[in-house]
C-alpha positions in Angstrom: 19.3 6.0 -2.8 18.1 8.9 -4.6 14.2 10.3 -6.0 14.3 10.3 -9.5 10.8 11.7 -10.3 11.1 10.1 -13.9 10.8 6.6 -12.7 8.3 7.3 -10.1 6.0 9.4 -12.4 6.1 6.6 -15.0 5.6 4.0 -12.9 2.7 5.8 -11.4 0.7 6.4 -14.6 1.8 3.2 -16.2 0.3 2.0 -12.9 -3.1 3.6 -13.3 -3.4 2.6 -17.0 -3.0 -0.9 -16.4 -5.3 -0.8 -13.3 -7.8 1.3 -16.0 -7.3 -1.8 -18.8 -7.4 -4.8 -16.6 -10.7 -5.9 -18.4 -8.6 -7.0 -21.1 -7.3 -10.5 -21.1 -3.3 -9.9 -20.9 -3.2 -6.9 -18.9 -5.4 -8.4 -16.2 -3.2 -10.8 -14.9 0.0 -8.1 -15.2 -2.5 -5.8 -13.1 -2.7 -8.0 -10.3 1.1 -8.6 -9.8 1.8 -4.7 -10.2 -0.9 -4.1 -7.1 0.6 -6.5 -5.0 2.8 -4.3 -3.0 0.2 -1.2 -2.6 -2.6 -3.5 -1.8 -0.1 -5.6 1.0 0.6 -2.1 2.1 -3.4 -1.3 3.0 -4.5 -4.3 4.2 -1.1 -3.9 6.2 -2.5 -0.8 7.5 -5.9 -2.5 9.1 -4.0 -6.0 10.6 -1.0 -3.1 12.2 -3.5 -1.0 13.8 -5.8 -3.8 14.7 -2.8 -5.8 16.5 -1.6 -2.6 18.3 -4.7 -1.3 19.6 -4.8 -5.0 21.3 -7.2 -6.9 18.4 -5.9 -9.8 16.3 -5.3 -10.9 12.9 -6.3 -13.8 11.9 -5.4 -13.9 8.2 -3.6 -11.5 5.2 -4.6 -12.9 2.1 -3.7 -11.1 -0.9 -5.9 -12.5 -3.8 -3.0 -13.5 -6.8 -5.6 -14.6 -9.8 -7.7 -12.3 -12.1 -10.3 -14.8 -12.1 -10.7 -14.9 -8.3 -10.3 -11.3 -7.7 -13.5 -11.0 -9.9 -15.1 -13.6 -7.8 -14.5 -12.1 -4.4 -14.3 -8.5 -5.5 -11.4 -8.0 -3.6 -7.2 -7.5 -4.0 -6.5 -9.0 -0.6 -8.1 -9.1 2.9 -6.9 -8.7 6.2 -9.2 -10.9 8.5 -8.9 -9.0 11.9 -11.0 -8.7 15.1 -11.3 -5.6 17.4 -11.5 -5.4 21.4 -14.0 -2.0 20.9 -15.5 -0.1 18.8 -12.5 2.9 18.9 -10.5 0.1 17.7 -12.7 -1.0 15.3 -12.9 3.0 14.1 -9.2 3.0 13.5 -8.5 -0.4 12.0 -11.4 0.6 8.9 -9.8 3.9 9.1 -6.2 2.8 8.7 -6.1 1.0 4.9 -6.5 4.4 2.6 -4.1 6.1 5.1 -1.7 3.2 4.7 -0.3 3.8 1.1 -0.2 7.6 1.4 2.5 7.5 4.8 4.5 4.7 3.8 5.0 7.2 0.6 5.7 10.1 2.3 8.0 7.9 5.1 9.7 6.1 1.7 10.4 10.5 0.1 11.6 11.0 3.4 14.1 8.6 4.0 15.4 9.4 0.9 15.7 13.5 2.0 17.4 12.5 5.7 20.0 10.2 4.0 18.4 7.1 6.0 16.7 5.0 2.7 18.2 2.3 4.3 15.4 2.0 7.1 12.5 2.2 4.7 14.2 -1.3 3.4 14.0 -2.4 7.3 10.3 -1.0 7.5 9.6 -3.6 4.7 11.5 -6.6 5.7 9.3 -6.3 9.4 6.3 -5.7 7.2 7.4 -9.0 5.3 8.1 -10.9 8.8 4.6 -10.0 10.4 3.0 -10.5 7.1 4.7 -14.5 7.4 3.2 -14.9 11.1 -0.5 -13.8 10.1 -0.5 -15.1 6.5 -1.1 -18.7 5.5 0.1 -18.4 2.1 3.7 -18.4 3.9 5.4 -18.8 0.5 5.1 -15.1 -0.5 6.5 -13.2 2.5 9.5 -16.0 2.6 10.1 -15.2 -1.2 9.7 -10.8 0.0 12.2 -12.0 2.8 14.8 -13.0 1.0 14.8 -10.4 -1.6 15.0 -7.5 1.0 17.6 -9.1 2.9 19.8 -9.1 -0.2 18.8 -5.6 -0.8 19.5 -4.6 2.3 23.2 -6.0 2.4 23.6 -4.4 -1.0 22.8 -1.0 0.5 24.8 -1.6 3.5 28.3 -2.9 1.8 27.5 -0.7 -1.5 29.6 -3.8 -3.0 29.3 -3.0 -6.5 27.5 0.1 -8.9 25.5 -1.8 -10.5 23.9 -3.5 -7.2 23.4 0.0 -5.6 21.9 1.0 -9.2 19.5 -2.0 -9.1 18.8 -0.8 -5.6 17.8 2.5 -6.5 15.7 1.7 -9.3 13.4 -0.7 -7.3 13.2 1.7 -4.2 11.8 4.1 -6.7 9.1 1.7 -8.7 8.3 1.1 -4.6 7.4 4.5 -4.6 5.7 4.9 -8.1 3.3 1.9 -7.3 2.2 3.9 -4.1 2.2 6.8 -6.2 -0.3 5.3 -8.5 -2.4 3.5 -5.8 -3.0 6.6 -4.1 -4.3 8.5 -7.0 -6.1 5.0 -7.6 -7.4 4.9 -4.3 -8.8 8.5 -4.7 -10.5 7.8 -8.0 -12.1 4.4 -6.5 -13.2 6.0 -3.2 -14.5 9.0 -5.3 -16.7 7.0 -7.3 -17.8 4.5 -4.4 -19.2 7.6 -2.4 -21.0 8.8 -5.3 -22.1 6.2 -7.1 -25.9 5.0 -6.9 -25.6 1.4 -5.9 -24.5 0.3 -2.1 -20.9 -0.7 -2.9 -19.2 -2.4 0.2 -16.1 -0.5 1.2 -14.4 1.0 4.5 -16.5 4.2 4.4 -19.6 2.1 4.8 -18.1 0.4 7.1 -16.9 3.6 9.3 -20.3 5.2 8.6 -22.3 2.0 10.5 -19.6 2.2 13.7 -20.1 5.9 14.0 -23.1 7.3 12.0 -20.4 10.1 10.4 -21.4 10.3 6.6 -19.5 8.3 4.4 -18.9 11.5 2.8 -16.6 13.0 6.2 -14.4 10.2 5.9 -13.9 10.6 2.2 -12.7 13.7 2.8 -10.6 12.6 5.5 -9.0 9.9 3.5 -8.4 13.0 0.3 -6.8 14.9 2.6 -4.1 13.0 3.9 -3.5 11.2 0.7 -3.1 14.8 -1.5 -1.2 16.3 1.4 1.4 13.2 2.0 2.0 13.6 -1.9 2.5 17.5 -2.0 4.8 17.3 1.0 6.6 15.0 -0.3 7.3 16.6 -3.3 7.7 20.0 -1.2 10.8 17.9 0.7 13.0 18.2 -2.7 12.3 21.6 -3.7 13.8 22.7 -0.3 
């Protein structure tokens, strides 16, 4: 597999200006299925943390209608409980900084010759989203399609498989591309905005008394700086 910055770029505004139109009543419902795999990967990021710092997950529910994501205000949830409040720190912590490794771990792979394990990062992501899910259909569905992709990269049995390959791995990318800038945007006008939005930095700021405002930058950082590295690994 190979970067190719043209895909990822496009996919990564067309991203954002479907996100920006999904008040309108045919991009909506395309918004929803184009955030599926960023918003798995954050609510990913609280249920891993929460199940290695010895917590639980009860539920990942990723929320698959327009209509009900404006009724709960949410993408997906991740339904965890924590052992102490460190581990409570981390699991809030974890979602924004989800999206912004596994793209720098994706631009990576790609660099060290080794894309084949970010398709094995995703097929375990797929399995432990199947044991803490109840909407088993969708992981089983994921499943299956790595699998084949997987064997594809591994027997490189025909061009136009390995092609199809390389295109996905980099939409994969794009769409965390675009949620992180996303992400930055959202979080950016949470923090400032004048009403008393419910969101991981509030959340943060109650288990530790830190200004929401510390962890934004926190979050910034590591998303701006997983970007510009990765983009630093292919002009070396």
């Amino acid at each position: 597999v190979t970067l190719n910055l043209t895909i990822l770029v496009t996919v990564a505004v067309l991203f954002l200006i479907l996100h920006n139109l999904r008040h309108l009543p045919i991009i909506k419902n395309i918004s929803v299925y184009i955030s599926f795999f960023p918003v798995l990967v954050h609510e990913m990021g609280h249920a891993f943390i929460a199940q290695i710092l010895g917590g639980h997950v009860q539920d990942i529910h990723m929320v698959l209608s327009a209509k009900k994501q404006q009724q709960t205000g949410k993408q997906g949830y991740a339904i965890t409980g924590s052992n102490s409040r460190f581990s409570s720190i981390c699991v809030a912590l974890a979602g924004y900084i989800a999206a912004p490794l596994m793209f720098f771990l994706g631009c990576y792979l790609i660099k060290m010759d080794l894309s084949f394990v970010f398709v094995l990062i995703n097929i375990y992501i797929a399995f432990f989203y199947l044991i803490h899910t109840k909407q088993k259909w969708i992981p089983i569905i994921i499943i299956f399609v790595l699998l084949y992709v997987g064997y594809n990269i591994f027997t490189e049995s025909s061009d136009y498989l390995i092609t199809s390959v390389n295109i996905i791995y980099n939409i994969l990318l794009g769409l965390l591309l675009g949620e992180i800038l996303q992400s930055i945007i959202i979080t950016t006008k949470t923090l400032f905005s004048k009403g008393n939005s419910e969101w991981d930095g509030s959340a943060l700021k109650q288990l530790t008394h830190i200004p929401e405002f510390v962890w934004w930058l926190i979050w910034t950082f590591i998303s701006i700086f997983s970007v510009y590295q990765s983009f630093i690994l292919f002009n070396n």
